[in-house]
VOPAGU-2260 file (C-alpha; in pm, 1 decimal, decimal comma):
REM VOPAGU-2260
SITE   aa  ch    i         X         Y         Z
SITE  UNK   A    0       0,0       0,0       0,0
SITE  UNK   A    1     129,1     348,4    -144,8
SITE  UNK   A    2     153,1     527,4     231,1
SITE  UNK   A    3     134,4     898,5     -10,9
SITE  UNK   A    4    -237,1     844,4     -63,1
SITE  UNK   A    5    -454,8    1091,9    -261,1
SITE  UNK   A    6    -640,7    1348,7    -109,2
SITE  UNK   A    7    -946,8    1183,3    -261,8
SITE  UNK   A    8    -881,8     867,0     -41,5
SITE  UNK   A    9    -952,3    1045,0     269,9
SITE  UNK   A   10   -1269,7    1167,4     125,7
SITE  UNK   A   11   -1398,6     824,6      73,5
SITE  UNK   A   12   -1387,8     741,6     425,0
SITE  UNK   A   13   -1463,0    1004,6     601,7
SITE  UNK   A   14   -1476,3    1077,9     966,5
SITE  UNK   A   15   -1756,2     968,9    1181,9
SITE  UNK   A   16   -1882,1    1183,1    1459,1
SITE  UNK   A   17   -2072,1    1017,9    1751,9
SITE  UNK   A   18   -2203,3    1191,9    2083,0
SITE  UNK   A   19   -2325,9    1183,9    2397,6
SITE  UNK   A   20   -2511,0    1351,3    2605,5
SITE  UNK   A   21   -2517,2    1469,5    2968,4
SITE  UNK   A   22   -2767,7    1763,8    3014,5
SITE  UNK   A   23   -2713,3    2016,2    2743,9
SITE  UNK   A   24   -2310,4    1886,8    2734,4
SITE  UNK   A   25   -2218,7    1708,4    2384,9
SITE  UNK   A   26   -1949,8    1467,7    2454,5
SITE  UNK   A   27   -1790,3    1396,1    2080,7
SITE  UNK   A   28   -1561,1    1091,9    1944,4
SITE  UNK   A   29   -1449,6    1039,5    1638,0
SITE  UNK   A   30   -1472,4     712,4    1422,8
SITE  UNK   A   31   -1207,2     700,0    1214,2
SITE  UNK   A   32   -1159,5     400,0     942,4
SITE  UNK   A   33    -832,2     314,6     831,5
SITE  UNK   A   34    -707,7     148,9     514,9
SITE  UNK   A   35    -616,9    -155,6     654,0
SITE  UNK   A   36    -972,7    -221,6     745,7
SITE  UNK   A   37    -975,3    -174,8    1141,8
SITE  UNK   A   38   -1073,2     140,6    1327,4
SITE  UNK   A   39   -1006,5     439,6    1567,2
SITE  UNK   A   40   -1194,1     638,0    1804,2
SITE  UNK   A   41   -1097,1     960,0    1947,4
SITE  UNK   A   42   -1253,6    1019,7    2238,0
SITE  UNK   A   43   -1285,4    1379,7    2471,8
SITE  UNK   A   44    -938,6    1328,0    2615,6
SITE  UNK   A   45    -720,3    1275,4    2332,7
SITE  UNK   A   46    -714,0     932,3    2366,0
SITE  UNK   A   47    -747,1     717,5    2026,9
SITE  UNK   A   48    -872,7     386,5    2075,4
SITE  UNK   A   49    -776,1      74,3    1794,5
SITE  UNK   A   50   -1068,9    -144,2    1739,2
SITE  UNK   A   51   -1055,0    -485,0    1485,9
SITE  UNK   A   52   -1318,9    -340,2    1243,0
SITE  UNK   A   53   -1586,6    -109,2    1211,6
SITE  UNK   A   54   -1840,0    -303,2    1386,3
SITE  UNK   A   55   -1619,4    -357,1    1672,5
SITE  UNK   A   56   -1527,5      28,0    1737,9
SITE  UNK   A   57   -1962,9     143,2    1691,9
SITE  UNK   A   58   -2051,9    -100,1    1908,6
SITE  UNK   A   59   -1803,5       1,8    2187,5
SITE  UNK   A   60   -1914,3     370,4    2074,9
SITE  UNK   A   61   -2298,0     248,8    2124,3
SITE  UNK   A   62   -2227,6      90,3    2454,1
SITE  UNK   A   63   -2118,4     378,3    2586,2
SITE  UNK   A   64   -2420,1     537,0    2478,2
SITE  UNK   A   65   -2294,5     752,5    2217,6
SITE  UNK   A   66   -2538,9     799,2    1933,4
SITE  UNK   A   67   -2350,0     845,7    1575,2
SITE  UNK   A   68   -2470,7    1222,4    1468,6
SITE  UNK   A   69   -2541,3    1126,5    1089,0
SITE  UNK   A   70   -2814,5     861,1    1259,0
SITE  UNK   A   71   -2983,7    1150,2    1440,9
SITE  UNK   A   72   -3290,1    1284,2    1359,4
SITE  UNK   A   73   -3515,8    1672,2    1473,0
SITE  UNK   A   74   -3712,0    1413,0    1712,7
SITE  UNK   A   75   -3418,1    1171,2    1816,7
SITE  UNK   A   76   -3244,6    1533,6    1943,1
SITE  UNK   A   77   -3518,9    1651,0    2132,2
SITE  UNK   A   78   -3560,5    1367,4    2333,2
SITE  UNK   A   79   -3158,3    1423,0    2419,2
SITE  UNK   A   80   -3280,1    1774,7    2504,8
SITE  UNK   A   81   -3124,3    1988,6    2191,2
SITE  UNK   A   82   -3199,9    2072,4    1810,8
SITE  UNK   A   83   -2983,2    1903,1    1525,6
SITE  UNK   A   84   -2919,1    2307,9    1429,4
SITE  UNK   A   85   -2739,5    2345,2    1765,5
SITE  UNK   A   86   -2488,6    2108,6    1705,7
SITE  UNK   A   87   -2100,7    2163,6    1516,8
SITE  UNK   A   88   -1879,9    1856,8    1550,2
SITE  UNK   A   89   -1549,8    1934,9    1620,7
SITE  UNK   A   90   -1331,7    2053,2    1276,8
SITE  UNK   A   91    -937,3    2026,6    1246,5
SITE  UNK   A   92    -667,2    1802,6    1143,0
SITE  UNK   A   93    -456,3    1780,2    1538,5
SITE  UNK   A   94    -603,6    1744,8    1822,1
SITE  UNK   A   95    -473,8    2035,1    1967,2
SITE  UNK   A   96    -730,6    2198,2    1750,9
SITE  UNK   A   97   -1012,8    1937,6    1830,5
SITE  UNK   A   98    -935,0    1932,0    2202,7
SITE  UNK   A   99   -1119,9    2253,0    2292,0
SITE  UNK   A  100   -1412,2    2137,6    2064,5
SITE  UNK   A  101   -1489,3    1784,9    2217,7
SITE  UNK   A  102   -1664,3    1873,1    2561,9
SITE  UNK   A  103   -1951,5    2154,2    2408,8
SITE  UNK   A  104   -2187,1    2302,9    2660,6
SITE  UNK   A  105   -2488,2    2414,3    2458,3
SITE  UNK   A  106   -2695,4    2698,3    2578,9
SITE  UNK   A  107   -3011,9    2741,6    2781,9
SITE  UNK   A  108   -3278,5    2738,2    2559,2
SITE  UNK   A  109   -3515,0    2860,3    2872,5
């Protein structure tokens, strides 16, 4: 496998953003596939988790009731307490830049 892959490769695979909730606090991780076929997840701390497949890394996601945020839906958000217009997942390439982004405390909507 050429390790210089095209740009276009990442787009294939993109990032997968999952989240919890606690209140009006969105916890994010990050499902990441790789090439050879097994996964990542970020999680709030920085730390990146390896996981056997896909299947492997959403269940562990799903067990610890994070919901992935392309699944959601205007009712499935509601019932968490928020609107799918109040939520940004975390954007950058380091986490550095992600870091600040990962723990979001929405405001009172009261």
């Amino acid at each position: 496998m050429n390790e210089n892959m095209p740009p276009e490769s990442a787009a294939a695979a993109p990032d997968q953003w999952w989240l919890a909730t606690i209140g009006r606090t969105i916890v994010w991780a990050r499902l990441r596939l790789l090439d050879a076929g097994t996964a990542e997840v970020l999680d709030s701390d920085g730390v990146s988790q390896p996981y056997d497949s896909e299947d492997t890394a959403r269940a562990a996601l799903m067990d610890a009731e994070f919901v992935a945020l392309d699944g959601l839906d205007g009712e499935d958000a509601r019932d968490r307490g928020f609107e799918l217009d109040e939520l940004a997942p975390p954007s950058g390439e380091s986490f550095d830049v992600l870091r600040p982004q990962m723990v979001q405390q929405l405001t009172s909507r009261h």
